[in-house]
C-alpha positions as CSV (number, residue, x, y, z in Angstrom):
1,X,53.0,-47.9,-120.6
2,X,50.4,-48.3,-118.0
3,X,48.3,-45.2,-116.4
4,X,49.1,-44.4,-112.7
5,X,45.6,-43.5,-112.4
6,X,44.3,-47.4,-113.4
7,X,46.5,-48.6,-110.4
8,X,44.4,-46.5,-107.8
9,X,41.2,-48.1,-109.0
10,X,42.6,-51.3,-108.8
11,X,41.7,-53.4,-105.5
12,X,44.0,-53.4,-103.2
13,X,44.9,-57.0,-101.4
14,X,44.4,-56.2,-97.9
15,X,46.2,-58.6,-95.0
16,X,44.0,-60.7,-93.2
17,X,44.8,-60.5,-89.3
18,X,45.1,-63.3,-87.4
19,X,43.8,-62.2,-84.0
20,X,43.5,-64.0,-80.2
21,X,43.1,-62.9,-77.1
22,X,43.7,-65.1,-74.3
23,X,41.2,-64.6,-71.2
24,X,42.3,-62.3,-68.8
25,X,40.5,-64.9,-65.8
26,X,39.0,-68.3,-66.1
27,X,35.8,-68.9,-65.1
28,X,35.2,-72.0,-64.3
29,X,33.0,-72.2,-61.2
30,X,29.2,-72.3,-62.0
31,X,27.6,-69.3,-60.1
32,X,23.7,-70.6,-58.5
33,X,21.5,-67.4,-58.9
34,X,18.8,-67.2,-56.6
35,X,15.4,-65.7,-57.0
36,X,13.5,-66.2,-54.0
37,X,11.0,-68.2,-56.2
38,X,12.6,-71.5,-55.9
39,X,10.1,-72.3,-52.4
40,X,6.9,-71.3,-54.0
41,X,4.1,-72.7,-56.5
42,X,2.6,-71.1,-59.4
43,X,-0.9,-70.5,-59.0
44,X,-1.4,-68.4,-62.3
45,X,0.6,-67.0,-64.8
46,X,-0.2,-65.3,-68.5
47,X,1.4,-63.0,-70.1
48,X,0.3,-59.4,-69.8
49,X,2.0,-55.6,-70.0
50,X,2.0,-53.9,-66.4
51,X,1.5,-49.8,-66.2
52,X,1.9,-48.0,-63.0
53,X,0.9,-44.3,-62.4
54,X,3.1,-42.0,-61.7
55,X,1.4,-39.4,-59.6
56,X,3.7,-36.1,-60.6
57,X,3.0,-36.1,-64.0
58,X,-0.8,-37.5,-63.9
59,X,0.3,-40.2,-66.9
60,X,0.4,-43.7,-66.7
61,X,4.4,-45.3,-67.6
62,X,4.7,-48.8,-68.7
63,X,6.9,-50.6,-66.7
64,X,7.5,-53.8,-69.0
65,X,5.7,-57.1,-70.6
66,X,6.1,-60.6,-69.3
67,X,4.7,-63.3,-67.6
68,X,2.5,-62.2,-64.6
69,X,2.6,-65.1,-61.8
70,X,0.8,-65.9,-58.1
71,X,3.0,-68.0,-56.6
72,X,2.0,-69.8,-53.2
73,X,4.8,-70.0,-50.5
74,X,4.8,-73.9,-49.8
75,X,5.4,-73.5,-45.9
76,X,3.6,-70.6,-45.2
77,X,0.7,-70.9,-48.1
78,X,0.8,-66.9,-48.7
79,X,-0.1,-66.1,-51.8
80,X,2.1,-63.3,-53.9
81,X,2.2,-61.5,-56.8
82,X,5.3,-61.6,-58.9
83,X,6.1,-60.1,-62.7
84,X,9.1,-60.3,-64.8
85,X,10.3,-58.0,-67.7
86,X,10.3,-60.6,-70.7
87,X,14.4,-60.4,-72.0
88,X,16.1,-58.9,-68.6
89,X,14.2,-60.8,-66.2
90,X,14.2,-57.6,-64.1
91,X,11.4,-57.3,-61.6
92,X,8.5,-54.8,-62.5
93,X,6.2,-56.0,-59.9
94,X,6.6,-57.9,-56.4
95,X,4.2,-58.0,-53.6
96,X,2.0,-59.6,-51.6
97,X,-1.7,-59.8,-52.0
98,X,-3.7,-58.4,-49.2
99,X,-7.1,-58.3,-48.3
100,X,-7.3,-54.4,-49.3
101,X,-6.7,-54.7,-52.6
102,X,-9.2,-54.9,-55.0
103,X,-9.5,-54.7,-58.8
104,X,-11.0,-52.1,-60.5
105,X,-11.7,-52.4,-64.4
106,X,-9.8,-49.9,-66.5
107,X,-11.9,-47.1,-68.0
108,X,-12.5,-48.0,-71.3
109,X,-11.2,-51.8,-71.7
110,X,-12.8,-55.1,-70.8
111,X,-9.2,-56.6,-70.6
112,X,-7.3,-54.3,-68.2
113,X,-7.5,-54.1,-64.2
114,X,-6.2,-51.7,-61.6
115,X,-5.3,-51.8,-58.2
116,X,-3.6,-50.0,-55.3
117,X,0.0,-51.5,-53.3
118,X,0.9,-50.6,-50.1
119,X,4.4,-52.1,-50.6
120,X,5.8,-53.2,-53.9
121,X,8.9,-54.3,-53.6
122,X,9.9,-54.4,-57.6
123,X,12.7,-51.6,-56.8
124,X,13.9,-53.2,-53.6
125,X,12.6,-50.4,-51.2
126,X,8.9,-50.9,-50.5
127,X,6.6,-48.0,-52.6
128,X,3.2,-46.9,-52.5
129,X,1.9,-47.8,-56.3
130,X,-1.3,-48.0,-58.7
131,X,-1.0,-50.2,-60.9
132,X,-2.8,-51.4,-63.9
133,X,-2.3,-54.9,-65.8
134,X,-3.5,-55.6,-69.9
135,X,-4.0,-58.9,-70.9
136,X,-4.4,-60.4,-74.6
137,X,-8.4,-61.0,-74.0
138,X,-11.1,-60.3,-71.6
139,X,-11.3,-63.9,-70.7
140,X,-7.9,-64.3,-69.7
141,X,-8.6,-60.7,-67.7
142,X,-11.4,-62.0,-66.1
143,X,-9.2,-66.1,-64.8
144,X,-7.0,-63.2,-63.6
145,X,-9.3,-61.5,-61.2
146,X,-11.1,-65.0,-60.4
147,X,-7.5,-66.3,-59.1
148,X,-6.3,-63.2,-57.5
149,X,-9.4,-62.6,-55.7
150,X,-9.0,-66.1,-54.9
151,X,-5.5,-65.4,-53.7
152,X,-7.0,-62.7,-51.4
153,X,-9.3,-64.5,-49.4
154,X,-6.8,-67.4,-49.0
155,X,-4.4,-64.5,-47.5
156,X,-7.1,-62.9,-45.0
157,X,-7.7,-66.5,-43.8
158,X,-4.6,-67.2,-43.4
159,X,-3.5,-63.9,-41.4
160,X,-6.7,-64.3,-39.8
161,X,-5.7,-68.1,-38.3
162,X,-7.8,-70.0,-40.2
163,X,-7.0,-73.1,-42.1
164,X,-7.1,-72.3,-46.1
165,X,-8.1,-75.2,-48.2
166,X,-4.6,-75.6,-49.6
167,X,-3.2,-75.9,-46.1
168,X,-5.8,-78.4,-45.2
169,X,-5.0,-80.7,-48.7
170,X,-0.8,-80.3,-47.5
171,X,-2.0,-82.1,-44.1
172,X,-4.0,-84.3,-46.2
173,X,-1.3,-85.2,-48.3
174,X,0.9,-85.7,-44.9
175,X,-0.7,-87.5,-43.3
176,X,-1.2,-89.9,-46.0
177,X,2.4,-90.1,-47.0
178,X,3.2,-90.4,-43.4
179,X,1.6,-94.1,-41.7
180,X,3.5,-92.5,-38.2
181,X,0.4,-90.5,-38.1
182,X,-2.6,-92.9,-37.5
183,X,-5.3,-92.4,-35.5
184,X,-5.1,-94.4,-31.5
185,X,-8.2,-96.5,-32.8
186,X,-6.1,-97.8,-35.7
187,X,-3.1,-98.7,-33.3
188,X,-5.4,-100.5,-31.1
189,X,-7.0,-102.8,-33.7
190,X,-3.2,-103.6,-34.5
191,X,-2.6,-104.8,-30.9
């Protein structure tokens, strides 16, 4: 006779469910996300890990690591500064570089900057921030400040009324595209 206790031990056959769940609603229509990026040019962009200092507690907070970009506006040439977090996509930084700004090196490294913003718009209301950008290398720190000192003069010219160089080149490029655009002296030769 067998032992009760040797059935216990013994595996146990276990159904297998068969499971599906139909979809509550179809989705079928394909959704366009816009990011405001789509009109603009990318002037830089490296990776790098963005700080900003939060004033209450005297401690600088990460606010994420991706891809830091300039991106030129291709009607108006302004020049802006735009970040993303790396898996979300989230916004950590957004604003425009003005003539005010200027980068500071970070106490201590050779591959860090910092900088005041009047308005960044990363949280969609415009704040008062300092923040402070690390990049892999001091070289890539220093093609950083080259472009968005760059960037900052380009801005101040163009608020100011001047013609930028990459405004000038766009006309250039116009002009040659366009033959509708020829001088009177090259019509009259024509005739």
């Amino acid at each position: 006779m067998a032992d009760p206790a040797e059935n216990v031990d013994a595996p146990q056959k276990e159904e297998e469910a068969d499971v599906h769940f139909e979809p509550v609603i179809q989705l079928t229509e394909k959704v366009e996300t816009k990011t405001h990026e789509e009109d603009e040019d990318v002037v830089f962009k490296m990776r790098a890990k963005l700080f900003r200092f939060e004033s209450t507690t005297n401690e600088w907070k990460e606010r994420g690591t991706g891809d830091v970009r300039l991106l030129q506006h291709k009607e108006t040439n302004k020049i802006r500064l735009v970040m993303r977090r790396d898996k979300t996509l989230k916004v950590c930084a957004n604003h425009a570089i003005t003539s005010d700004m200027n980068l500071q090196p970070n106490i201590g490294s050779d591959r860090s900057w910092v900088w005041k913003v009047a308005a960044d718009f990363s949280e969609g209301t415009p704040t008062n921030e300092t923040l402070a950008i690390r990049f892999a290398n001091s070289e890539v720190a220093e093609e950083f400040k080259k472009k968005f000192n760059e960037a900052k003069e380009s801005n101040a010219a163009l608020s100011k009324g001047t013609v930028a160089a990459a405004p000038a080149a766009a006309t250039e490029e116009a002009s040659a595209e366009n033959p509708a655009t020829e001088s009177a002296d090259d019509k009259k030769e024509d005739a």
